[in-house]
N, CA, C and O atoms as CSV, one atom per row, in Angstrom:
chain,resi,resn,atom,element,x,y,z
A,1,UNK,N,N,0.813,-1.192,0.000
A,1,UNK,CA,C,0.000,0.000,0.000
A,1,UNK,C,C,0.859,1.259,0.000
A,1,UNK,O,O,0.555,2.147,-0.796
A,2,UNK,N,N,1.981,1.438,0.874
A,2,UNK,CA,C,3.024,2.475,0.521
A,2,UNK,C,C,3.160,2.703,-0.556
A,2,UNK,O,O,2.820,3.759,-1.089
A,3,UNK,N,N,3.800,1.557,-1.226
A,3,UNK,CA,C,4.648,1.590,-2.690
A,3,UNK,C,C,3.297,2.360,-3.555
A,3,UNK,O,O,3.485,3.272,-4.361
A,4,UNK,N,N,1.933,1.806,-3.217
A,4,UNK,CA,C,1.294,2.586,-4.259
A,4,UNK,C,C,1.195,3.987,-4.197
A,4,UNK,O,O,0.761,4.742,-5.068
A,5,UNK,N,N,1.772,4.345,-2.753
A,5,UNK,CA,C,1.171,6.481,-2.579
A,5,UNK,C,C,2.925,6.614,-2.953
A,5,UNK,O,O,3.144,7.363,-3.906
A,6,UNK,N,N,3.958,6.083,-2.421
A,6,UNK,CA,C,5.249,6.378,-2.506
A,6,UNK,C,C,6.167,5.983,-3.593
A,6,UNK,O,O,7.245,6.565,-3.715
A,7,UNK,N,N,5.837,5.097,-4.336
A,7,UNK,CA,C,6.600,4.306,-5.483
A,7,UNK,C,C,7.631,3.413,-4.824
A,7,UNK,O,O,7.960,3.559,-3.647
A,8,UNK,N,N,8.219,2.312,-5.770
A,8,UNK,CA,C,8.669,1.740,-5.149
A,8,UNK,C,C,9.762,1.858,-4.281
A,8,UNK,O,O,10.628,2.683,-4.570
A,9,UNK,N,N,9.925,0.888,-2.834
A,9,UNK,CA,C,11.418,1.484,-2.401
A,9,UNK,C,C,11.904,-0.168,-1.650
A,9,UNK,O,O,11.138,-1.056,-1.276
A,10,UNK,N,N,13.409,-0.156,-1.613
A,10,UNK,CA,C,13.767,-1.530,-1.348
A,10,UNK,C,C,13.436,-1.970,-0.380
A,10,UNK,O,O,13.246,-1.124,0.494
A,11,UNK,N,N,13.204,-3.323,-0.007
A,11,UNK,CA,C,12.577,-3.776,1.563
A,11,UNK,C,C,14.228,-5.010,1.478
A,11,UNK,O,O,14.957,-5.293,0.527
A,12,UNK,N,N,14.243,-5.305,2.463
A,12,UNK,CA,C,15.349,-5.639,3.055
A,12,UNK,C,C,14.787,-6.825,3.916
A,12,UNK,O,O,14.093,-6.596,4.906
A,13,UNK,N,N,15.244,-8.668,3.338
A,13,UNK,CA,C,14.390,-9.308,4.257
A,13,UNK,C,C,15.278,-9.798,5.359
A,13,UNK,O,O,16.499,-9.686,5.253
A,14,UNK,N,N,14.800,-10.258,6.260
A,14,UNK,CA,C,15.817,-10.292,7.925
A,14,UNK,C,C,15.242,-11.961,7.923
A,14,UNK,O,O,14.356,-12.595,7.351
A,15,UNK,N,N,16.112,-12.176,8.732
A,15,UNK,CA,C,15.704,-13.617,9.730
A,15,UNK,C,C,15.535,-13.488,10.911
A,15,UNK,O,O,16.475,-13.601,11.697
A,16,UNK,N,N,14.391,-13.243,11.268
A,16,UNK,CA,C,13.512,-12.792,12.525
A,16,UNK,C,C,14.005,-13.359,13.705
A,16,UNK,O,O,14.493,-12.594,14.537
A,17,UNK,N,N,13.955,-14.900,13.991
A,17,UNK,CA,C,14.476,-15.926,14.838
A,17,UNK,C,C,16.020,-15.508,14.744
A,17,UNK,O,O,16.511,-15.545,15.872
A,18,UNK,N,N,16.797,-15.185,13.923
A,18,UNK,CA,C,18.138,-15.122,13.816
A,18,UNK,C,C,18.376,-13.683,14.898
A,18,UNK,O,O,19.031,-13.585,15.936
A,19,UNK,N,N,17.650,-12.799,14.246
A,19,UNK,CA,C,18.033,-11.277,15.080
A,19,UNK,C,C,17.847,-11.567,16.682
A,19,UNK,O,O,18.706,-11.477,17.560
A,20,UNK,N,N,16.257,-12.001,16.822
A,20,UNK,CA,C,16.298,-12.085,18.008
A,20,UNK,C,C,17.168,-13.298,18.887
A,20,UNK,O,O,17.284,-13.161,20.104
A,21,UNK,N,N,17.686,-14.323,18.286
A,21,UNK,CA,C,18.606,-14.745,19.145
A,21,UNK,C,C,20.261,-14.431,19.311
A,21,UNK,O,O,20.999,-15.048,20.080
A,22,UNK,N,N,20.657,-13.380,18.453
A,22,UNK,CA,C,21.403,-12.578,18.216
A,22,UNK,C,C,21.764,-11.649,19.476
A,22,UNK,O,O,22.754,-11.748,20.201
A,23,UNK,N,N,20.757,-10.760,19.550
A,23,UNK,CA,C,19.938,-9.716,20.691
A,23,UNK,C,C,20.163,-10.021,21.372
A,23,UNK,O,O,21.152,-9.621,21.987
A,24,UNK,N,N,18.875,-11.604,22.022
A,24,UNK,CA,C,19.173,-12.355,23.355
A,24,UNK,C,C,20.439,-12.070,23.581
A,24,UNK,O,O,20.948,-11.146,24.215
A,25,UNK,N,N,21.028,-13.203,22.840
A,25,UNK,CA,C,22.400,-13.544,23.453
A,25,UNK,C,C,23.306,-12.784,24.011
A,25,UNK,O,O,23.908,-13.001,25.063
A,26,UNK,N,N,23.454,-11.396,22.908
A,26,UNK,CA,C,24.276,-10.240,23.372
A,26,UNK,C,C,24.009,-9.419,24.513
A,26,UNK,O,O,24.844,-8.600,24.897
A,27,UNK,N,N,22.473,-9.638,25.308
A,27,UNK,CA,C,21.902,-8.838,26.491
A,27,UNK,C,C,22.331,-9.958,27.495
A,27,UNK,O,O,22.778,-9.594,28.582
A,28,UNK,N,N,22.221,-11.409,27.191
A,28,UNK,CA,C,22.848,-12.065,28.489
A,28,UNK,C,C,24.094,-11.904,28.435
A,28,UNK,O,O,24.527,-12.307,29.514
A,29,UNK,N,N,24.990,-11.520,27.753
A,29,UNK,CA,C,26.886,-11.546,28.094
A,29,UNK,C,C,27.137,-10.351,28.853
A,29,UNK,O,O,28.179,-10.157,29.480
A,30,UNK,N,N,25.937,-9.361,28.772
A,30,UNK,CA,C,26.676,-7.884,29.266
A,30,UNK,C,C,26.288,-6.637,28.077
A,30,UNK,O,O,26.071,-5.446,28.301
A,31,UNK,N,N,26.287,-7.394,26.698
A,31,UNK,CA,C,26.092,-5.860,25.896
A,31,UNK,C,C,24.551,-5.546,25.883
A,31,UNK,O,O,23.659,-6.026,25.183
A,32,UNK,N,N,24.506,-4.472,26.994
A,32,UNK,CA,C,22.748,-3.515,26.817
A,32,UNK,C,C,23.512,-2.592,25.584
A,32,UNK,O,O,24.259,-1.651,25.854
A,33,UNK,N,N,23.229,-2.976,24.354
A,33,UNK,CA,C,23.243,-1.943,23.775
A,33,UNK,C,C,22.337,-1.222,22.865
A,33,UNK,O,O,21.247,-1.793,22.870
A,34,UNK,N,N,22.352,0.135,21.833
A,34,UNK,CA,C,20.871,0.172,21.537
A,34,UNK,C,C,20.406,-0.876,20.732
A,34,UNK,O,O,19.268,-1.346,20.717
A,35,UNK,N,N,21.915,-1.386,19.694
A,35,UNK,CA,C,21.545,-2.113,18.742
A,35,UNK,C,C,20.742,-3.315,19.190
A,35,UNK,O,O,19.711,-3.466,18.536
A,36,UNK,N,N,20.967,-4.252,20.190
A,36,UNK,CA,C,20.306,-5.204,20.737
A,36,UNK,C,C,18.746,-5.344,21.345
A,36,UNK,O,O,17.965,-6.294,21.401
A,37,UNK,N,N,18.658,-3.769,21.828
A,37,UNK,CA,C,17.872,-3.449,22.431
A,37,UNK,C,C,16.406,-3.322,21.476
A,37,UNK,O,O,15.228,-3.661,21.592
A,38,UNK,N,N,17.287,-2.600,20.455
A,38,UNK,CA,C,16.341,-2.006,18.934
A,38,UNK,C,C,15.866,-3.695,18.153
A,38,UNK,O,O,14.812,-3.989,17.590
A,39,UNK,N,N,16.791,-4.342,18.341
A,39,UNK,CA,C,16.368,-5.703,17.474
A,39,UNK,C,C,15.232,-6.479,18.459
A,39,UNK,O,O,14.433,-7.361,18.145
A,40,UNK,N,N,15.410,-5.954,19.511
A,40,UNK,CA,C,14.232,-7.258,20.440
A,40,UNK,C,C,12.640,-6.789,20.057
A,40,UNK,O,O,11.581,-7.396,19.894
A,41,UNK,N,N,13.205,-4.927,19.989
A,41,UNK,CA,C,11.941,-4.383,20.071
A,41,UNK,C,C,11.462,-4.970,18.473
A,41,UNK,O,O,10.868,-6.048,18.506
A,42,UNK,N,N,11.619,-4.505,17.438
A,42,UNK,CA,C,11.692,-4.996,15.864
A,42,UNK,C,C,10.934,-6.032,15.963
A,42,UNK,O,O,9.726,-5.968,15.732
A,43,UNK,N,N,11.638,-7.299,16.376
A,43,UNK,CA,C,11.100,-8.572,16.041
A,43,UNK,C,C,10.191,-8.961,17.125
A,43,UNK,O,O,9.404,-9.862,16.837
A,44,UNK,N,N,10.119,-8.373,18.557
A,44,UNK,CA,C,8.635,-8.216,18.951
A,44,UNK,C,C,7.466,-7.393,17.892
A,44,UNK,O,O,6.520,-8.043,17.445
A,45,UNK,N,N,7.577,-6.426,17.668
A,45,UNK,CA,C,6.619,-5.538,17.222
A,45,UNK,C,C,6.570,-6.069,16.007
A,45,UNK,O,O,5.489,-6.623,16.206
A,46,UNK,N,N,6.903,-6.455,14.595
A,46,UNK,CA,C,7.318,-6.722,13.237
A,46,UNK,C,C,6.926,-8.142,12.707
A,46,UNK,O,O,5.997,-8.640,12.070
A,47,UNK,N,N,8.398,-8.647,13.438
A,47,UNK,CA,C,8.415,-10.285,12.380
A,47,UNK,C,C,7.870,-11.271,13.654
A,47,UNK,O,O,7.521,-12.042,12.759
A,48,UNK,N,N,7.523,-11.880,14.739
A,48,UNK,CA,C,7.450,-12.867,15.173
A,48,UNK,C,C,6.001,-13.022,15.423
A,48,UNK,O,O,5.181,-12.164,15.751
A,49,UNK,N,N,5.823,-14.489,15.168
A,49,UNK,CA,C,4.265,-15.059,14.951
A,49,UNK,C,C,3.724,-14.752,16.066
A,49,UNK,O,O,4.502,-15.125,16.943
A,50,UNK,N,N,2.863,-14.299,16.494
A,50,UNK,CA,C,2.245,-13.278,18.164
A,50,UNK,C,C,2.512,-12.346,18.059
A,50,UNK,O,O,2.208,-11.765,19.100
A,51,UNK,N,N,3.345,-11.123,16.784
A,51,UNK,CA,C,3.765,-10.105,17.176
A,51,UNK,C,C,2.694,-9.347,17.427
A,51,UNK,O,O,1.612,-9.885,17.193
A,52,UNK,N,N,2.677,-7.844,17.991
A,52,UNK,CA,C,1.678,-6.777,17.181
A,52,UNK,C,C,1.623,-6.121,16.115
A,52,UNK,O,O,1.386,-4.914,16.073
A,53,UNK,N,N,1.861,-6.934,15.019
A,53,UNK,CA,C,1.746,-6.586,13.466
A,53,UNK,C,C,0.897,-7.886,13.132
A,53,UNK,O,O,0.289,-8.024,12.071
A,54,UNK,N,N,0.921,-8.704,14.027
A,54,UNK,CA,C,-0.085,-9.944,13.230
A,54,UNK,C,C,-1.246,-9.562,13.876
A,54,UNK,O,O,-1.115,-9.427,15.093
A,55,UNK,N,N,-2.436,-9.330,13.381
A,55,UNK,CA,C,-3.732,-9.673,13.592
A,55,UNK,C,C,-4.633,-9.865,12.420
A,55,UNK,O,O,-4.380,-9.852,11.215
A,56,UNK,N,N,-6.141,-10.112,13.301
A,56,UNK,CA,C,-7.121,-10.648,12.314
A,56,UNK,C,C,-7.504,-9.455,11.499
A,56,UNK,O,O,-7.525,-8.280,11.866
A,57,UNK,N,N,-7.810,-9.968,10.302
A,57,UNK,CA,C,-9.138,-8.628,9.450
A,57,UNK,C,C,-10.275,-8.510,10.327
A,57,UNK,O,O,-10.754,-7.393,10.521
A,58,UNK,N,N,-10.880,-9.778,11.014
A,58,UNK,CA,C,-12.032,-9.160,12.270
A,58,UNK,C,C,-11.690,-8.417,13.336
A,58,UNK,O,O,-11.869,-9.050,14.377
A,59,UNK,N,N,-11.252,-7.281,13.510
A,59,UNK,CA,C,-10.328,-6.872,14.859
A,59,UNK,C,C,-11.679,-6.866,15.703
A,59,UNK,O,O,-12.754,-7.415,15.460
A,60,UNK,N,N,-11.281,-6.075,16.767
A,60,UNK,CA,C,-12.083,-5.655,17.962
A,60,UNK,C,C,-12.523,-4.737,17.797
A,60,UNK,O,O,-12.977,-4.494,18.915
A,61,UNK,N,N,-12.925,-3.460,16.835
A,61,UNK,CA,C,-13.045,-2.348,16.815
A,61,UNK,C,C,-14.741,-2.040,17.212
A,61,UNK,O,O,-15.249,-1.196,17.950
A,62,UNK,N,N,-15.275,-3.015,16.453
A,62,UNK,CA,C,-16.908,-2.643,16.885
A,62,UNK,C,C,-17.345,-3.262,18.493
A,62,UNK,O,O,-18.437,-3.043,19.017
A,63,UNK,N,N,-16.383,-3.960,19.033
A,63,UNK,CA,C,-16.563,-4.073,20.825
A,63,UNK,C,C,-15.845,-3.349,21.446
A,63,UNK,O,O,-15.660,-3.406,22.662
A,64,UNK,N,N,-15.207,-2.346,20.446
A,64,UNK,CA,C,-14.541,-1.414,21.701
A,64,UNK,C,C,-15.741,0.079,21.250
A,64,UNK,O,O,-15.561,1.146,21.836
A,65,UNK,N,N,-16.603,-0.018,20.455
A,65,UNK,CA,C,-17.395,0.832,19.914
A,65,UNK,C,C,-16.597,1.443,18.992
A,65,UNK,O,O,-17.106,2.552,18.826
A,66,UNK,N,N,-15.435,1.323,18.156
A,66,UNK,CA,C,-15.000,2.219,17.603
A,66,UNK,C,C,-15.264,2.200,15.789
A,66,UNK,O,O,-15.333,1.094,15.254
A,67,UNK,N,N,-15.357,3.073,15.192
A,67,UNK,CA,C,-15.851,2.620,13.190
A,67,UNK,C,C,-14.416,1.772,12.785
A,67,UNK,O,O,-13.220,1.747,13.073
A,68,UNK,N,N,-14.992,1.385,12.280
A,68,UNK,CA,C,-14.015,0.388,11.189
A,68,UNK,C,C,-13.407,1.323,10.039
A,68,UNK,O,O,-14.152,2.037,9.367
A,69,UNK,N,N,-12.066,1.289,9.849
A,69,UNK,CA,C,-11.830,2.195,9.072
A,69,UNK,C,C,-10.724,1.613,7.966
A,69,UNK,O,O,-9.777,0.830,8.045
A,70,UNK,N,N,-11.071,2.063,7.348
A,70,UNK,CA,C,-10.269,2.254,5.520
A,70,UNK,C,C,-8.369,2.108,5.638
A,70,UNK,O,O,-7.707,3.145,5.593
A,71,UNK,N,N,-7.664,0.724,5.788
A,71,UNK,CA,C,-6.615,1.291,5.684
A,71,UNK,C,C,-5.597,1.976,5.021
A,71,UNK,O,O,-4.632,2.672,5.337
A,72,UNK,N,N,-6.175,1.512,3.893
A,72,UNK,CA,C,-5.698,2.505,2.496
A,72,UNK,C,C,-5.809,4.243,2.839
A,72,UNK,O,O,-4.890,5.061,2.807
A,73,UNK,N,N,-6.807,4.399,3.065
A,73,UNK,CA,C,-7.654,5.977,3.617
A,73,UNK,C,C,-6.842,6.221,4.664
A,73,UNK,O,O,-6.372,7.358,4.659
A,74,UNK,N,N,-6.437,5.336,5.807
A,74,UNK,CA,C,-5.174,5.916,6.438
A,74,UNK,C,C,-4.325,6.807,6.703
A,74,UNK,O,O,-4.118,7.746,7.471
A,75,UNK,N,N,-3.383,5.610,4.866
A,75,UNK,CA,C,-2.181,5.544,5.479
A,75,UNK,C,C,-2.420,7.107,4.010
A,75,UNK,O,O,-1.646,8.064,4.036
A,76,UNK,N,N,-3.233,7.042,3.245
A,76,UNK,CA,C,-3.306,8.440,2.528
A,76,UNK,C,C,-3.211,9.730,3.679
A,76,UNK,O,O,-2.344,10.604,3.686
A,77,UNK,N,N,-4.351,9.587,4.641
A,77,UNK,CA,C,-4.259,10.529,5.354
A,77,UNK,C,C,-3.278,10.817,6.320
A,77,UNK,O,O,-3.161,11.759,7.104
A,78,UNK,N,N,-2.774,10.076,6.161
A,78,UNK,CA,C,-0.717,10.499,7.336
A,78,UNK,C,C,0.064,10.865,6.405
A,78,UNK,O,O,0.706,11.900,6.585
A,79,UNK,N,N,0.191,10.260,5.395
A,79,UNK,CA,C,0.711,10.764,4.369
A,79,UNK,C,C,0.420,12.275,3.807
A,79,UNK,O,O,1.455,12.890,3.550
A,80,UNK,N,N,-0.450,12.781,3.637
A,80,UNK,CA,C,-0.792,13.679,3.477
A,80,UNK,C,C,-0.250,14.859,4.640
A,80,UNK,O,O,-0.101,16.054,4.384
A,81,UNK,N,N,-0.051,14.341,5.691
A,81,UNK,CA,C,0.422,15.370,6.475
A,81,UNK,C,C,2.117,15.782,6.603
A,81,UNK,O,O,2.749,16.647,7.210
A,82,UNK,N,N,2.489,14.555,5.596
A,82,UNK,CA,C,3.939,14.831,5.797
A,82,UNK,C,C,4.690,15.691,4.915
A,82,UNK,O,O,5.887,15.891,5.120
């Protein structure tokens, strides 16, 4: 949906399981660093099956009372503000 408001741009694919045991490992020896820190967050939020980027097309929106909305219409309208 980007590529269609932005044109195309390169995506870069990772090994999800790889980063984060990467991360791990480097936070149990001692290195807190951002890089480690930044990869746990990534492949929580992003690539891992449970993340919060996976959900259903049925979300919760009409039991939390909220409209169902357009994601295309969105990501136009953020876009638009930039």
């Amino acid at each position: 949906m980007l590529e269609a408001e932005l044109g195309p741009f390169t995506v870069q694919d990772v090994a999800v399981r790889e980063l984060a045991d990467r991360a791990s490992a480097g936070l149990a020896c001692g290195e807190v660093t951002e890089a480690n820190i930044y990869a746990l967050v990534q492949t929580a939020t992003f690539g891992m099956e449970g993340s919060s980027a996976c959900w259903p097309e049925d979300d919760d929106s009409a039991f939390l009372g909220l409209p169902k909305r357009d994601l295309k219409a969105e990501i136009k309208k953020v876009l638009a503000t930039l």
